[in-house]
FIZA-816138 format. One record per residue: z negated, y negated, x of N, C-alpha, C in turn; residue number from 1. Coordinates in nm, 2 decimals. Layout:
! residues N
      nz      ny      nx     caz     cay     cax      cz      cy      cx  pagu
       Z       Y       X       Z       Y       X       Z       Y       X   NUM
...
END
This chain:
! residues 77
      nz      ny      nx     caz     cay     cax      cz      cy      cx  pagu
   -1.50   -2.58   -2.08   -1.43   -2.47   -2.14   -1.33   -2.41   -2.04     1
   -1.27   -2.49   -1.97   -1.16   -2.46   -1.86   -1.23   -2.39   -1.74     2
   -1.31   -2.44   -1.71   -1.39   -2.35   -1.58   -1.42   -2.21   -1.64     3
   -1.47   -2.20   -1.79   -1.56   -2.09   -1.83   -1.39   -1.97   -1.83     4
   -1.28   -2.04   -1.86   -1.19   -1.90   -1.88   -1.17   -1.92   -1.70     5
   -1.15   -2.00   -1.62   -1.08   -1.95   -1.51   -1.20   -1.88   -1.43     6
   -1.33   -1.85   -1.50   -1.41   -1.80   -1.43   -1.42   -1.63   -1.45     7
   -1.35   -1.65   -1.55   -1.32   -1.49   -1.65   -1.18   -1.43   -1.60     8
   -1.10   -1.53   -1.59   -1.00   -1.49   -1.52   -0.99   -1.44   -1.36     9
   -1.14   -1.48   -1.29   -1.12   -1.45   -1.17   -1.22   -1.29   -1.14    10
   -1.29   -1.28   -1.27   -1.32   -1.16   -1.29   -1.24   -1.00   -1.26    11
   -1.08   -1.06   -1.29   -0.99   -0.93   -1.28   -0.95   -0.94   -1.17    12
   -0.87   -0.81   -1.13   -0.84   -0.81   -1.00   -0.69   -0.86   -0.99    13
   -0.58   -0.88   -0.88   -0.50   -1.00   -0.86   -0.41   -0.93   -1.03    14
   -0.36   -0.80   -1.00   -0.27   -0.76   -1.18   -0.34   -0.74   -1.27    15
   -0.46   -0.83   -1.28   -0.50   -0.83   -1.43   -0.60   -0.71   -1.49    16
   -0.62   -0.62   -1.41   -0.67   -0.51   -1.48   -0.83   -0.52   -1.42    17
   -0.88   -0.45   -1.54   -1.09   -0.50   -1.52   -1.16   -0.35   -1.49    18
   -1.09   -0.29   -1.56   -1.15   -0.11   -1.53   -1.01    0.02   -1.52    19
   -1.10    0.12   -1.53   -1.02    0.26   -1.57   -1.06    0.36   -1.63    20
   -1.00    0.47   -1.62   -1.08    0.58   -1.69   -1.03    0.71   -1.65    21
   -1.06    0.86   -1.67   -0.97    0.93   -1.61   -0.95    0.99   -1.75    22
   -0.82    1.10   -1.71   -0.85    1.21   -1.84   -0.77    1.33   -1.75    23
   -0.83    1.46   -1.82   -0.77    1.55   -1.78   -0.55    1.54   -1.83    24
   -0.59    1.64   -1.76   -0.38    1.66   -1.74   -0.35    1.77   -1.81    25
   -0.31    1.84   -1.92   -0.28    1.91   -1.96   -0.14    2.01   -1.93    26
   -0.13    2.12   -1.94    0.02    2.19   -1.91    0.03    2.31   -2.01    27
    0.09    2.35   -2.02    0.07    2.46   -2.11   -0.01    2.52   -2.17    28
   -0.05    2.42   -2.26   -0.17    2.50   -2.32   -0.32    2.46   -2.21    29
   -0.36    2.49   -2.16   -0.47    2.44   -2.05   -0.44    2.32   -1.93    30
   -0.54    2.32   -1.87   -0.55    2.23   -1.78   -0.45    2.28   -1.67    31
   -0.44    2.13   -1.62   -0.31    2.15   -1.52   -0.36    2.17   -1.42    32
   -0.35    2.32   -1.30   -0.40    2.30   -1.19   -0.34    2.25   -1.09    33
   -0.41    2.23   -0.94   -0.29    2.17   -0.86   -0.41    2.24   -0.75    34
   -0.31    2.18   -0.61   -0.38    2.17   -0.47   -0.33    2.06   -0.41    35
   -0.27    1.96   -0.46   -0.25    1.85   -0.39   -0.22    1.75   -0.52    36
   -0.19    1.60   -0.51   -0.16    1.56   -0.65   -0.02    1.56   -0.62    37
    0.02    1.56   -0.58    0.21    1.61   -0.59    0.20    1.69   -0.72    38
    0.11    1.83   -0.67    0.11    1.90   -0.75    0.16    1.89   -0.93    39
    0.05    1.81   -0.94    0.06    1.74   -1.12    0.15    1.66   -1.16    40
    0.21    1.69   -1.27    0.26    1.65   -1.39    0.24    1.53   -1.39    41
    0.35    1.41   -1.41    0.39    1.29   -1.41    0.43    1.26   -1.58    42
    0.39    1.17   -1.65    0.44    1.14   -1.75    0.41    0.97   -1.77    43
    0.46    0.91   -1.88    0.45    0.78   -1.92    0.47    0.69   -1.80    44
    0.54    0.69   -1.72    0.56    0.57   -1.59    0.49    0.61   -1.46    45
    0.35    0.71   -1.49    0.24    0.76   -1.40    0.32    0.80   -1.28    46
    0.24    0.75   -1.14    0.29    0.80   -1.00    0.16    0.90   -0.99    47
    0.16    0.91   -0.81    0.07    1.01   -0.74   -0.01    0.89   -0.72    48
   -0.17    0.91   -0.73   -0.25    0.82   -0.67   -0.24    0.82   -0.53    49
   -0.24    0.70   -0.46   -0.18    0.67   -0.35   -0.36    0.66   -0.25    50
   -0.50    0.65   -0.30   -0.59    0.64   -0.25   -0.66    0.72   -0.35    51
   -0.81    0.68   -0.34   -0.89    0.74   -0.42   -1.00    0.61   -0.41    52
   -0.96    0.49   -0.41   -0.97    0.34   -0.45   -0.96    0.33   -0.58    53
   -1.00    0.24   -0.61   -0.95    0.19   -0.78   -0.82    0.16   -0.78    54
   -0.73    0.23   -0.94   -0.59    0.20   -0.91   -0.52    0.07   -0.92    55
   -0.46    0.03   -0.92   -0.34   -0.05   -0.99   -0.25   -0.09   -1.12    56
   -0.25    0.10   -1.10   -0.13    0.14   -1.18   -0.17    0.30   -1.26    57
   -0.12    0.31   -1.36   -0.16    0.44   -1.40   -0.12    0.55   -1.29    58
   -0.20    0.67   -1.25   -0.15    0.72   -1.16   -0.19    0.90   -1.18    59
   -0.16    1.01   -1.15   -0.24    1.09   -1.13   -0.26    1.14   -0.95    60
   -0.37    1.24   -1.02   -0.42    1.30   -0.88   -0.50    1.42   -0.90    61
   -0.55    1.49   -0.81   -0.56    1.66   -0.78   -0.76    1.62   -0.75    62
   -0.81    1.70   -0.81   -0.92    1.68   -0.81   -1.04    1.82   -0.86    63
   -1.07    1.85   -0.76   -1.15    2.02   -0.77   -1.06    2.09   -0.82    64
   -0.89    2.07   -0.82   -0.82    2.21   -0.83   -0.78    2.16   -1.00    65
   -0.81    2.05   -1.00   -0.73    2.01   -1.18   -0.68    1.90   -1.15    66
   -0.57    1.81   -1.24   -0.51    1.70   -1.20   -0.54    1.64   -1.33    67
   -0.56    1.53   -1.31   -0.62    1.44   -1.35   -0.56    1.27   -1.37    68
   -0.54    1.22   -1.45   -0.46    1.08   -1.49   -0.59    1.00   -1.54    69
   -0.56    0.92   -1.38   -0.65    0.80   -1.40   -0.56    0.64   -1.40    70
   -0.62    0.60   -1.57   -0.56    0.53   -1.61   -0.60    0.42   -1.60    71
   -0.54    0.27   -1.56   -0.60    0.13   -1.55   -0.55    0.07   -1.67    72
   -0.69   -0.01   -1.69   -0.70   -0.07   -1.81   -0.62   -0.23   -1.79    73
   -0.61   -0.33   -1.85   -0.57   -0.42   -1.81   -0.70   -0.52   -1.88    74
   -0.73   -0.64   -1.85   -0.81   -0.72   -1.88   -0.80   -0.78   -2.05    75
   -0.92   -0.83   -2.11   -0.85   -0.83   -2.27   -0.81   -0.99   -2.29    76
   -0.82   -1.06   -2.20   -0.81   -1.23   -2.17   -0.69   -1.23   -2.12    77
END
């Protein structure tokens, strides 16, 4: 039983999180545009994605001209 969780546990990456997801960014009424992710709208703790890796941390970023909050999930164990 002890191998089966630390086998689950080594599933996630070192902070715990297993996936993500993205969602569009909203601003006034429509989609938020940008040309860089500077550009976009920061809310709930969210930084500038620092790659285009899998995150860490909730982050946004600029993507075909819309900005975009890609969110990490955390592991459910």
């Amino acid at each position: 039983m002890l191998a089966a969780a630390a086998a689950l546990m080594l599933a996630c990456n070192q902070v715990d999180l297993c996936s993500w997801h993205t969602e569009s960014v909203s601003s006034d009424g429509g989609a938020a545009r940008c040309l860089t992710s500077e550009d976009c709208p920061r809310e709930g703790g969210a930084v500038v994605c620092e790659t285009d890796a899998d995150p860490d941390r909730t982050c946004v970023r600029c993507a075909q001209g819309a900005c975009e909050r890609v969110v990490a999930e955390r592991c459910p164990w």
